[in-house]
ZAMARGU-4260 file (C-alpha; in steps of 0.2 Angstrom, whole numbers, plus 5000, padded with zeros to 4 digits):
<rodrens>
0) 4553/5245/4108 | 4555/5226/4106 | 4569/5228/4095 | 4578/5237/4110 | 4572/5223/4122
5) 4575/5212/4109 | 4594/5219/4108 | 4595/5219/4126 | 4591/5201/4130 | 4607/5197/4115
10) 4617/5208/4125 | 4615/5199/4143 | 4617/5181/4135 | 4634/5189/4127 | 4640/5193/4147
15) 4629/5176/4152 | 4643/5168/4140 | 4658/5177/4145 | 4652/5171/4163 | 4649/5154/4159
20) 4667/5151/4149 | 4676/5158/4163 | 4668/5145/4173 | 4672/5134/4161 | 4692/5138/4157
25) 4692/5138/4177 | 4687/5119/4178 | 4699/5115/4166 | 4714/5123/4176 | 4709/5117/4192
30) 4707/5098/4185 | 4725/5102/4177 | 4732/5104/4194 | 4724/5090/4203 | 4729/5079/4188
35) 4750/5086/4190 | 4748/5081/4207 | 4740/5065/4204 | 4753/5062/4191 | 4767/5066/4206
40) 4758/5056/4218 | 4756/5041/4208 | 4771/5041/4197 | 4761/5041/4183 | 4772/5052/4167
45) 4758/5048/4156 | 4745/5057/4164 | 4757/5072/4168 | 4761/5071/4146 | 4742/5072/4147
50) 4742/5089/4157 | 4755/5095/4144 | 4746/5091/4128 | 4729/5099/4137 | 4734/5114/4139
55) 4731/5121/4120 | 4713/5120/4125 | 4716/5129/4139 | 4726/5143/4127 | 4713/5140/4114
60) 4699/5146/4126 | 4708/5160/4132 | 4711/5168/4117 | 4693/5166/4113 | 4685/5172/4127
65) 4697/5188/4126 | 4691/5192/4111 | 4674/5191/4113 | 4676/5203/4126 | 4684/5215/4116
70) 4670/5212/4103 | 4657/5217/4115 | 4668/5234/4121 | 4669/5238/4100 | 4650/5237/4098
75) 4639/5235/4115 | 4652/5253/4123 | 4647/5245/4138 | 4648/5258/4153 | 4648/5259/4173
80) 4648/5240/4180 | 4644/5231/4163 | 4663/5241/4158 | 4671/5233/4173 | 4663/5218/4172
85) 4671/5214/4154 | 4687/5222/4159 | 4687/5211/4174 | 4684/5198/4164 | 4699/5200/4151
90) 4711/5199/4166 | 4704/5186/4174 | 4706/5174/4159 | 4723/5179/4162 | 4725/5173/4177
95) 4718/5157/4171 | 4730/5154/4158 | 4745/5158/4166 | 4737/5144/4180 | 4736/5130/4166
100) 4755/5137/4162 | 4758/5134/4178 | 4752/5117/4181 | 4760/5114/4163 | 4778/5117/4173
105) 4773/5106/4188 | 4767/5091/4175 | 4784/5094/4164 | 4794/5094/4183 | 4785/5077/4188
110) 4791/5068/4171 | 4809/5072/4177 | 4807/5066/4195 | 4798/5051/4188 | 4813/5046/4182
115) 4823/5043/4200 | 4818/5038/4217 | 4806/5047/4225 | 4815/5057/4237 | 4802/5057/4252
120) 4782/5055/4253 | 4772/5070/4244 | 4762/5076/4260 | 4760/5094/4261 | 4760/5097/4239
125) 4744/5086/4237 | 4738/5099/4254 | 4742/5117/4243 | 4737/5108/4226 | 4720/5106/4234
130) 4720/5122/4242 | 4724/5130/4227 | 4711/5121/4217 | 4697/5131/4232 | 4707/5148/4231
135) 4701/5144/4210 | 4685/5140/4212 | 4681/5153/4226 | 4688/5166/4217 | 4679/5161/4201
140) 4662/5161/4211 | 4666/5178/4220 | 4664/5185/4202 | 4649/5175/4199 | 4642/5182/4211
145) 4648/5198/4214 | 4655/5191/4232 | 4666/5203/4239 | 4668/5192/4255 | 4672/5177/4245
150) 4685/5187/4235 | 4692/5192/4257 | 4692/5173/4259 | 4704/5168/4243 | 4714/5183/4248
155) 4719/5176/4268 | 4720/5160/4261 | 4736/5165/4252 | 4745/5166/4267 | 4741/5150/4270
160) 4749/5143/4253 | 4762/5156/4257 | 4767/5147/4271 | 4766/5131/4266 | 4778/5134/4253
165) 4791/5142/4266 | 4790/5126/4273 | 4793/5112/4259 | 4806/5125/4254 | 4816/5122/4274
170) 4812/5103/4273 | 4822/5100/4258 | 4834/5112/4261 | 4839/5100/4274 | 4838/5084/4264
175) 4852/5095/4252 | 4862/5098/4266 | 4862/5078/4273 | 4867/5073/4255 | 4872/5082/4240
180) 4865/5067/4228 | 4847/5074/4232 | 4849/5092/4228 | 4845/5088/4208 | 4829/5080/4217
185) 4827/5092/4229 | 4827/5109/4217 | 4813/5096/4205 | 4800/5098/4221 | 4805/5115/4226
190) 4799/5121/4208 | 4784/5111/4210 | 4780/5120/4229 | 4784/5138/4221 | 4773/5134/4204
195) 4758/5130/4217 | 4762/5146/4228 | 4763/5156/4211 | 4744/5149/4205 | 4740/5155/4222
200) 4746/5171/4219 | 4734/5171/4203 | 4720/5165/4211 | 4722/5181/4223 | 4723/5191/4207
205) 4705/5184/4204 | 4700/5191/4220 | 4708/5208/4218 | 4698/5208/4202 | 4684/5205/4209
210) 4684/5218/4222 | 4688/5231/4206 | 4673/5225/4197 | 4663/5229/4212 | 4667/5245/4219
215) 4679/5254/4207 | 4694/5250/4220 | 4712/5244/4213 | 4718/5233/4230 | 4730/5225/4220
220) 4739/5241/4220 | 4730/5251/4233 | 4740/5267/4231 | 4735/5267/4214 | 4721/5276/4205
225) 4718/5267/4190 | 4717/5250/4185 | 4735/5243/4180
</rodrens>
């Protein structure tokens, strides 16, 4: 008897872990957004080389969290929640990692814009790059803590970002159209606006993650009955 409480107190500091380092690679994406931004907003290529070089440890940690999950499905067999709990988990570090790729593309597509004028004042980016950095952390804590209306709340607020984006992309298509010589500029930002709708998109693949681990339910692909 205390070797099997002994083996199951391992086994729930194995999921505290897996549940801690997602915690973790989150923080570093979300500080790797707020530092593209800050590298747009300020001019500064150093800090956005920073965001560049970072990201190993981002890809480092995902690779080894995805394998200890896979370690505990060889040996623990885990069933019911504990099964979609550690499945839930392989995707979300996922979505992490393809977040810290993404704020990789904004930091390389603030180096070139460094490099001209700034074409107008950065308003509504550093608006979506901090609403972006919520949609992360919410969605992060909605699997915490099993919150199904967190997970609702990231899901609306990628409308939002949604919108946003549609909006950047109008503005500068009129900056295009009053002068040709701001088009290079122009498509630079675009990027950046459609790289922070994109994290968005992942952040809401958190959520839908979420809802799976919680009730069995794909809402990602609603019509679907199984997990994709």
């Amino acid at each position: 008897m205390e070797e099997k409480r002994h083996t199951s107190l391992h086994y729930e500091k194995e999921l505290q872990a897996i549940k801690d380092g997602l915690i973790y690679l989150g923080a570093l994406t979300e500080t790797a957004i707020r530092q593209a931004m800050k590298s747009l907003s300020e001019r500064d290529t150093e800090l956005a080389r920073k965001v560049v070089r970072e990201d190993d440890e981002i890809d480092r940690l995902d690779t080894d969290l995805e394998e200890r999950c896979i370690k505990i499905l060889a040996l623990r067999q885990p069933t019911a929640i504990d099964l979609r709990f550690i499945t839930t988990a392989i995707k979300i570090t996922g979505h992490l990692e393809r977040i810290g790729d993404m704020a990789v593309n904004i930091a390389e597509k603030v180096m070139l814009l460094n490099e001209e004028p700034q074409l107008k004042p950065y308003i509504d980016l550093p608006r979506m790059a901090e609403l972006v950095g919520d949609m992360i952390e919410d969605s992060l804590d909605s699997f915490v803590k099993s919150d199904l209306k967190q997970a609702e709340k990231v899901r609306q607020m990628e409308q939002v970002i949604d919108d946003l984006n549609e909006q950047i992309f109008r503005e500068l298509l009129t900056f295009m159209m009053e002068d040709s010589r701001n088009i290079h500029r122009a498509l630079l930002v675009m990027q950046v606006s459609k790289n922070m709708e994109r994290i968005a998109d992942h952040a809401k693949g958190i959520a839908d993650m979420v809802t799976y681990m919680v009730t069995g339910e794909c809402v990602r692909h609603r019509a679907c009955g199984i997990l994709e």
